[in-house]
N, C-alpha and C positions, 0 to 999 in steps of 0.2 A: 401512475405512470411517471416515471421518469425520464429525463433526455439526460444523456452524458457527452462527451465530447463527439465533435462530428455529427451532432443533429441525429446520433442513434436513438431510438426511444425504447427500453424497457420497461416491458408489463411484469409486474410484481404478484404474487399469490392473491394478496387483497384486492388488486386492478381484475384479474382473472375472476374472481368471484363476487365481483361488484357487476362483472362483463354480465356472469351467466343468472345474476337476480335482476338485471334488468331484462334480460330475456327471457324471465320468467321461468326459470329450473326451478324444479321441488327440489333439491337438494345443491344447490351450487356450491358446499364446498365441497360435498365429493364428485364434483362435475369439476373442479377446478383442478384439484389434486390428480384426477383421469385427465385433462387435457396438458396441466404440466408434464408428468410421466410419459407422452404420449407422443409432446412435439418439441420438450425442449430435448433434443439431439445433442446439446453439447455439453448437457449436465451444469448448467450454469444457477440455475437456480430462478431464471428470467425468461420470458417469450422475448428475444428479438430479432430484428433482419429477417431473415427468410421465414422463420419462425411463425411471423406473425399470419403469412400470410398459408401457412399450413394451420394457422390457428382459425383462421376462417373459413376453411374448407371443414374442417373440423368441427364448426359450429353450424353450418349450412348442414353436413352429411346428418345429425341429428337432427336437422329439422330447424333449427334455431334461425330466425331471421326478423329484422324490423323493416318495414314497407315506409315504416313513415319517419319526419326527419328525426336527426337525434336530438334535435332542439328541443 
């Protein structure tokens, strides 16, 4: 994860596929490379801003979700 100027914070390919081997995908880098293609709208190369949180819809609609803390 990265923050850039203005407290933006960009998720990175490696960030996206750390996201979905924590939430236990059998293949999360082709689960990463499907939700890059899917949500990043501006072709940027990063999930961020509105992004993210179509990234999360994204990861709920399959199913994906942790109940408990991320600690």
């Amino acid at each position: 994860m990265e923050k850039k100027s203005g407290d933006e914070i960009r998720l990175e390919k490696k960030d996206l596929k750390a996201t979905f081997e924590y939430l236990g995908t059998l293949m999360p880098g082709y689960k990463e490379a499907s939700a890059l293609k899917y949500i990043d709208t501006d072709n940027s190369g990063y999930i961020k801003g509105i992004e993210l949180d179509a990234l999360v819809e994204y990861a709920y609609g399959f199913g994906y979700y942790r109940s408990s803390s991320l600690l």
